[in-house]
ROSE-4610 file (N, C-alpha, C; in Angstrom, 1 decimal, always signed):
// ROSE-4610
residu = [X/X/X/X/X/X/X/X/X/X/X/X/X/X/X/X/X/X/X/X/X/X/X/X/X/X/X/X/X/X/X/X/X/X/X/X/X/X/X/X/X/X/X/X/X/X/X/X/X/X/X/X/X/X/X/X/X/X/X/X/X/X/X/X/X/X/X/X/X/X/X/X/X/X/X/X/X/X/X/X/X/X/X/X/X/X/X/X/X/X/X/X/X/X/X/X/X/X/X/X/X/X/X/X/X/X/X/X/X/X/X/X/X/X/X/X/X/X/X/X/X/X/X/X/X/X/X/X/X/X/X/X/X/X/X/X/X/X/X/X/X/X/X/X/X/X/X/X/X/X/X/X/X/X/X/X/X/X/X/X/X/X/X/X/X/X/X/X/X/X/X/X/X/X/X/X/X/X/X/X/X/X/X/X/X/X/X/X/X/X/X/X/X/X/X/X/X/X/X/X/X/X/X/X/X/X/X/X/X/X/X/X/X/X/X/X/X/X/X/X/X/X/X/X/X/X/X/X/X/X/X/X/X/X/X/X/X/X/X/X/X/X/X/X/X/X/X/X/X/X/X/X/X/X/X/X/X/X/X/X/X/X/X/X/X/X/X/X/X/X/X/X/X/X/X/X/X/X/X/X/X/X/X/X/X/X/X/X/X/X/X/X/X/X/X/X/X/X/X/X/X/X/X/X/X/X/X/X/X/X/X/X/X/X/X/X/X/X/X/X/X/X/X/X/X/X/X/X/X/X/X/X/X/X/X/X/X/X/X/X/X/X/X/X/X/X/X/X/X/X/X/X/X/X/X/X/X/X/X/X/X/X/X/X/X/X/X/X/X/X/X/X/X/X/X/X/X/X/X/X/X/X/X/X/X/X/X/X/X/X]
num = [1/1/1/2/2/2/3/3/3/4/4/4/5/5/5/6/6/6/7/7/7/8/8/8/9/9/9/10/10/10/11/11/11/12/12/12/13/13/13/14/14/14/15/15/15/16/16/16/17/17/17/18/18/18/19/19/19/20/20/20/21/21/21/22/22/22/23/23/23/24/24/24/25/25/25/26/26/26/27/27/27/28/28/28/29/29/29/30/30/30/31/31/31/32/32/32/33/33/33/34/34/34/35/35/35/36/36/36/37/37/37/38/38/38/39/39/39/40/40/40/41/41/41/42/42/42/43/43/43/44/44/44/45/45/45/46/46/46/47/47/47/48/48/48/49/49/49/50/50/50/51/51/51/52/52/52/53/53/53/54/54/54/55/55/55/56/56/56/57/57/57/58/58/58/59/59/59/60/60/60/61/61/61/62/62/62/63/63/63/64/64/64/65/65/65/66/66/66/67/67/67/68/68/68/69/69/69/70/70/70/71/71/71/72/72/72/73/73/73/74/74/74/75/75/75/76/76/76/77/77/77/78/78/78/79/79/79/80/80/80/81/81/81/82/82/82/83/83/83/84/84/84/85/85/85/86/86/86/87/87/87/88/88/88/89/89/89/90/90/90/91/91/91/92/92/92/93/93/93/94/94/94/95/95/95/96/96/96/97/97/97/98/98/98/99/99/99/100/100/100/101/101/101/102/102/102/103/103/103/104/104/104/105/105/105/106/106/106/107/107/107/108/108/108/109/109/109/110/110/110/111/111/111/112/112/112/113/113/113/114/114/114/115/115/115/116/116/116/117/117/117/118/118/118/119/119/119/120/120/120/121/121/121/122/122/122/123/123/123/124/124/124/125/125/125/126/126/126/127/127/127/128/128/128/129/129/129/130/130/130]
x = [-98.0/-96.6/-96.1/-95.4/-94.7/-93.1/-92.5/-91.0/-91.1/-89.5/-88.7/-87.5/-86.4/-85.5/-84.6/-83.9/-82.9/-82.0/-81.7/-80.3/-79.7/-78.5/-77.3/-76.5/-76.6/-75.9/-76.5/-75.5/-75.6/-77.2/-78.5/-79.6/-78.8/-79.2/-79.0/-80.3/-80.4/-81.5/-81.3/-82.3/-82.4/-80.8/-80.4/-79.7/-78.5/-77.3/-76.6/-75.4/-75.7/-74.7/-73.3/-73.5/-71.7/-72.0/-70.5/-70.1/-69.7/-70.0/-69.8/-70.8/-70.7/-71.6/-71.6/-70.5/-70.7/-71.3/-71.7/-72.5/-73.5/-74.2/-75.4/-75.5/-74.4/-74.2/-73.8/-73.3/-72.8/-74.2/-74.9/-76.6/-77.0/-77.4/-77.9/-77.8/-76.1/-75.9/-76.0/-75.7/-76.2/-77.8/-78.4/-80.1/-80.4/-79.2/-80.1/-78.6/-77.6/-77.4/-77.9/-78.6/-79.3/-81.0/-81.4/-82.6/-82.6/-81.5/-81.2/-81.8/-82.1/-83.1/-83.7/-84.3/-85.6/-86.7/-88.0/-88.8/-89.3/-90.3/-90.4/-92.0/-91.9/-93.3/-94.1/-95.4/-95.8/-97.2/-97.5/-98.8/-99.0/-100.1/-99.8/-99.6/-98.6/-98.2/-98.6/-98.2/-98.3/-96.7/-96.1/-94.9/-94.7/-94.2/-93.8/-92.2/-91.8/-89.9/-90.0/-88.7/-88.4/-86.5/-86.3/-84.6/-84.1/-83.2/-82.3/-81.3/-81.1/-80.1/-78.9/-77.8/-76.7/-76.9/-76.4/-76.5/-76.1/-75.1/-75.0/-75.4/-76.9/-77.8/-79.1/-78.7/-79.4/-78.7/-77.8/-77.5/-78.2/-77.2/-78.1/-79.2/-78.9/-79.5/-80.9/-80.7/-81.7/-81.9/-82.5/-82.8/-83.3/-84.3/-85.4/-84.9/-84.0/-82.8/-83.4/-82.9/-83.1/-84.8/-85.2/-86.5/-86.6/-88.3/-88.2/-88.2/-89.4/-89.6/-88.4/-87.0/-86.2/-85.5/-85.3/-84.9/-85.4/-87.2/-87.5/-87.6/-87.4/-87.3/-85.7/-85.0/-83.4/-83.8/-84.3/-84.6/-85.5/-86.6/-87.7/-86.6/-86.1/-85.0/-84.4/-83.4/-82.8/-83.8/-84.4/-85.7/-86.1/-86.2/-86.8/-86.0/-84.7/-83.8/-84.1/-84.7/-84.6/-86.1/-86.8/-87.8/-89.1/-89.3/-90.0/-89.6/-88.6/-87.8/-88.9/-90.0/-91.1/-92.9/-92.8/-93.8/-94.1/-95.5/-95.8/-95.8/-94.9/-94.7/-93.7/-93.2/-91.9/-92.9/-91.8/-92.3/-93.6/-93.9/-95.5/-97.2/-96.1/-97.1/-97.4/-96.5/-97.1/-98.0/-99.2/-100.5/-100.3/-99.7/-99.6/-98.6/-97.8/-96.8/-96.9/-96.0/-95.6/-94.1/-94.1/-92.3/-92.1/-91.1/-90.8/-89.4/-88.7/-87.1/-87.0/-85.8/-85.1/-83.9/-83.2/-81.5/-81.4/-79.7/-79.3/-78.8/-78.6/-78.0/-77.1/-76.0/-75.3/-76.0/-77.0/-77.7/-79.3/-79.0/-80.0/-79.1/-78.5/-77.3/-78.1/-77.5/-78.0/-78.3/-79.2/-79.7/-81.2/-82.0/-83.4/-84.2/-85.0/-86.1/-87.2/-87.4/-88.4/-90.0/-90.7/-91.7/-92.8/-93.0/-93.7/-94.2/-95.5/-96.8/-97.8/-98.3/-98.9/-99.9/-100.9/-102.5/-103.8/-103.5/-104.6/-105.9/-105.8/-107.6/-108.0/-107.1/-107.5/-108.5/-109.5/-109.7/-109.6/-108.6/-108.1/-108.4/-109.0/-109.4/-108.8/-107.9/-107.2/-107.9/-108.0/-108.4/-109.7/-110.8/-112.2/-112.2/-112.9/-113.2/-114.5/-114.6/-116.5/-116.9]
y = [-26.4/-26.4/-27.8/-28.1/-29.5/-29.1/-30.3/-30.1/-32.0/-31.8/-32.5/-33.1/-33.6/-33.5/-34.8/-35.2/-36.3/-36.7/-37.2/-37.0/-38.4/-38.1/-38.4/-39.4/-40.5/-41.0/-42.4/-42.8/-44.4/-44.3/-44.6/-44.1/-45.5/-44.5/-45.6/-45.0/-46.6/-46.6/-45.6/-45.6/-44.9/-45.4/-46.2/-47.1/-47.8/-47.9/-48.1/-49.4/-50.7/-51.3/-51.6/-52.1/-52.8/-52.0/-52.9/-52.1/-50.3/-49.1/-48.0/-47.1/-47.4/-46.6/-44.9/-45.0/-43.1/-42.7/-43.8/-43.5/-43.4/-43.3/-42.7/-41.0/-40.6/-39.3/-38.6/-39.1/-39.0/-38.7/-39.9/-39.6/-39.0/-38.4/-37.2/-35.8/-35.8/-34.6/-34.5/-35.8/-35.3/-34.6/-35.5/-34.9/-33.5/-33.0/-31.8/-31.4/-31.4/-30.6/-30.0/-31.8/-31.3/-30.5/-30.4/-29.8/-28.8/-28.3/-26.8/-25.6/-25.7/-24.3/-24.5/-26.2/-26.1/-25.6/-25.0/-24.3/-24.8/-24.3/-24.7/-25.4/-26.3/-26.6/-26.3/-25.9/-24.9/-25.4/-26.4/-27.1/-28.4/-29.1/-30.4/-31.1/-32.4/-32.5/-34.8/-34.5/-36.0/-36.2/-37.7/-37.3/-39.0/-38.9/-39.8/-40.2/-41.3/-41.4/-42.9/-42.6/-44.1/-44.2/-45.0/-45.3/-46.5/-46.0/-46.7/-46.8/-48.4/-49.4/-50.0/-49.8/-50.3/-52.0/-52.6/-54.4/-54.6/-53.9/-54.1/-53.9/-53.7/-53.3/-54.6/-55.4/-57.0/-58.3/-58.4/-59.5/-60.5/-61.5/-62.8/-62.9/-62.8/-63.1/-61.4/-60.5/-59.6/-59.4/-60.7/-60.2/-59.7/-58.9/-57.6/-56.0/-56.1/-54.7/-54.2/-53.0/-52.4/-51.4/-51.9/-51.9/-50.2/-50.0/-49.1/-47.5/-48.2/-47.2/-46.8/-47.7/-47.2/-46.0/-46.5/-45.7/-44.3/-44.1/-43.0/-42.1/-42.9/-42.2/-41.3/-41.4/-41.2/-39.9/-40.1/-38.9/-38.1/-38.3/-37.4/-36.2/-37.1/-36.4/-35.3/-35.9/-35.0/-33.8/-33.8/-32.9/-32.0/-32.4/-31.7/-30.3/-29.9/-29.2/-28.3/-28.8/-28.1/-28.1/-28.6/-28.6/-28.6/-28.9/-28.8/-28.3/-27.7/-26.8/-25.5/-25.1/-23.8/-24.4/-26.3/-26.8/-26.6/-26.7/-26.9/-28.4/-28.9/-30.6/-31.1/-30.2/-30.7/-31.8/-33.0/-33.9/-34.3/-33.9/-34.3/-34.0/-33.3/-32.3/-33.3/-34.7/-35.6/-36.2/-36.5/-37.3/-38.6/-38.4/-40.0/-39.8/-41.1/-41.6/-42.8/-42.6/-43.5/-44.0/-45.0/-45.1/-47.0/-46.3/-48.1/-48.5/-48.8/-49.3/-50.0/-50.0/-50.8/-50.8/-51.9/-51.9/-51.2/-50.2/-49.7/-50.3/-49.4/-50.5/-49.3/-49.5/-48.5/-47.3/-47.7/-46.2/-45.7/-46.4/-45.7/-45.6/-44.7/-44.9/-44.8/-45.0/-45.1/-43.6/-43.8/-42.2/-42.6/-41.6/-41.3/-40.1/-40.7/-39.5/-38.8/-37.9/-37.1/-35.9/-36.7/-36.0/-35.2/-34.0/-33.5/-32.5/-33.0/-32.0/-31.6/-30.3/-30.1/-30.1/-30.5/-30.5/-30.3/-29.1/-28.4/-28.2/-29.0/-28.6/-30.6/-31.2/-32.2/-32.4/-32.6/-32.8/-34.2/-34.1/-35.0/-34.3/-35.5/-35.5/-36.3/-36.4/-37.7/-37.7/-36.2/-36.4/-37.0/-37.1/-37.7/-39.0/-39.1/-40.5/-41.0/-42.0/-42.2/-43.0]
z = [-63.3/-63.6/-63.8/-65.0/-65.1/-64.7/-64.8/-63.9/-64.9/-65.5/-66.2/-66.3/-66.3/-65.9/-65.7/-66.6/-66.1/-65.1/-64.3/-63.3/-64.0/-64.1/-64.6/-63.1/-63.5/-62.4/-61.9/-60.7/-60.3/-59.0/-59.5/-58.2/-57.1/-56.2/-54.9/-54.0/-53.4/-52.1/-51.0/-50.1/-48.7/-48.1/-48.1/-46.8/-47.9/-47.4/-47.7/-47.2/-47.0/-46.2/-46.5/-47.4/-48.3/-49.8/-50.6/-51.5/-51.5/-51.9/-52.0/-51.6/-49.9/-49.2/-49.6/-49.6/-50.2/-51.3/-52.2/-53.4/-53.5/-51.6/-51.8/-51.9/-50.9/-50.6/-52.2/-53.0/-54.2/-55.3/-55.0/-56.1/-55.3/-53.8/-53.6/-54.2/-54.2/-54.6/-56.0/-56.9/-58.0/-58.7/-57.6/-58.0/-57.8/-56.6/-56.3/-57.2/-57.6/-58.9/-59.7/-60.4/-61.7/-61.6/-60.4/-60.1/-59.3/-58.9/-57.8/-58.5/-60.3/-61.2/-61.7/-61.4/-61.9/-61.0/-61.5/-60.8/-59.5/-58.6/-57.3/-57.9/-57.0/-56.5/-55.7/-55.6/-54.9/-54.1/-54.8/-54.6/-54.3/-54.3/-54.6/-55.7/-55.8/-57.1/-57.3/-58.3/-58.7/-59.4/-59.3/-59.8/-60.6/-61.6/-61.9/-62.3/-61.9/-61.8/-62.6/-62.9/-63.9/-63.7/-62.6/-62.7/-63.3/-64.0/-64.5/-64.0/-63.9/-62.9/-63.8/-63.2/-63.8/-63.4/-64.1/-64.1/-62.5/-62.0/-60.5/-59.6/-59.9/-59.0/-59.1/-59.7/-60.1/-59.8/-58.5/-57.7/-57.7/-58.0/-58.2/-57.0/-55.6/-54.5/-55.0/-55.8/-55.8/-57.1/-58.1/-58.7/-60.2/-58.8/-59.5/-59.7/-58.9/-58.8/-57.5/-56.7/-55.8/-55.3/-54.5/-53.7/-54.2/-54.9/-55.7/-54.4/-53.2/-51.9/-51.0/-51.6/-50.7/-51.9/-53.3/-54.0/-53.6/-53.9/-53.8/-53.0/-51.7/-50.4/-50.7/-51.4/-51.4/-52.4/-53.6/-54.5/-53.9/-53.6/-52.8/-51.4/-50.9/-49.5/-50.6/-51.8/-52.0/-52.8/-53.5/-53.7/-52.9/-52.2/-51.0/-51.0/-51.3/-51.1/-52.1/-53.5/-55.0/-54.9/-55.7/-56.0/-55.1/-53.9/-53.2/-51.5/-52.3/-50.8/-50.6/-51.0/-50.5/-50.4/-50.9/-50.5/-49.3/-48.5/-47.1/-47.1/-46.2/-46.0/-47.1/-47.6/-48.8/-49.9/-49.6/-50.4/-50.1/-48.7/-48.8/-49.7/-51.0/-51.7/-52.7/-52.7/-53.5/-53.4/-53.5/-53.7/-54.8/-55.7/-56.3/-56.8/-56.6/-57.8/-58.5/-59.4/-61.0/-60.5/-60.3/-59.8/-60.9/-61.4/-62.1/-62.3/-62.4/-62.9/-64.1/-64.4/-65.6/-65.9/-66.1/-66.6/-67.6/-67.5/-68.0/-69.5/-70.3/-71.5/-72.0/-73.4/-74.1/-74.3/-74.9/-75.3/-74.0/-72.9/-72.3/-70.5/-70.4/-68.7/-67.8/-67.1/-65.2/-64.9/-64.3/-63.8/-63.4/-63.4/-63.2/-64.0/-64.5/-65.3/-63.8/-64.2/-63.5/-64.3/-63.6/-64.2/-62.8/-63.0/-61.6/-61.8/-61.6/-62.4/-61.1/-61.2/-60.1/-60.4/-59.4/-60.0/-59.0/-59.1/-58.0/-58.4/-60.0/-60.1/-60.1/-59.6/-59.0/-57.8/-57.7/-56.6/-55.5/-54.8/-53.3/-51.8/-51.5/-50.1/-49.4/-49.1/-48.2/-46.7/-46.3/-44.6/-44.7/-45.4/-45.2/-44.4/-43.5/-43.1/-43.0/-43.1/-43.5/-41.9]
C-alpha cells in the first residue's frame, strides 16, 4: 500500500519555547485532519517526508531551519492517530526514512509532503545480533 498526501500548513518541531507555542498544537491537528481517511498502515513501512518551511523558520542564529528529528517526531505523534493508529508499535512500523526540508516560496507553501509505502516483501532484520 502507498499513502500520499500534502498537509497544508506552518510544520513545527516536537517542543515548542517562544514565539507561537500553540502552533504546534495547531500543525498537529492539521496533519491528522488531512490524513484521518487516508488508509491504515498495517505493516512495516518506509516513509519518506519533505517540509516546507516558511522563511521564519531560518533565524539568523538557526540558519539551516528547524532540526529535521524534532520535526518528525511532531508528524510521526500526530500520525499515529490516522495512519498508523492499527499498526503494532504505531509509528514503530517505520524501518526507514527519507526526511529533508526546504523554504517555502509563492508557488511552493509551507506544509509537508508525505510518502508511506509498506514493504513487507522487504526483508529486515533489525533484532539479529552477531
Amino acid at each position: 500500500m502507498n499513502i500520499e498526501a500534502f498537509i497544508s500548513g506552518e510544520p513545527y518541531c516536537q517542543n515548542k519555547t517562544k514565539g507561537n507555542v500553540l502552533g504546534k498544537q495547531d500543525w498537529s491537528q492539521a496533519i491528522i485532519a488531512a490524513t484521518k481517511d487516508l488508509p491504515k498502515i498495517t505493516s512495516k513501512c518506509k516513509a519518506e517526508i519533505t517540509f516546507v518551511l516558511p522563511l521564519n523558520k531560518y533565524p539568523t542564529d538557526h540558519p539551516y531551519g528547524s532540526d529535521l528529528d524534532n520535526l518528525l517526531k511532531r508528524l510521526f505523534d500526530a500520525l499515529n492517530e490516522t495512519v498508523f493508529s492499527v499498526a503494532a508499535g504505531k509509528d514503530g512500523a517505520v524501518v526507514e526514512v527519507i526526511a529533508s526540508k526546504r523554504k517555502a516560496s509563492e508557488n511552493d507553501p509551507p506544509g509537508a509532503y508525505i510518502k508511506i509505502q509498506e514493504i513487507d516483501n522487504i526483508e529486515t532484520d533489525y533484532a539479529k545480533t552477531d
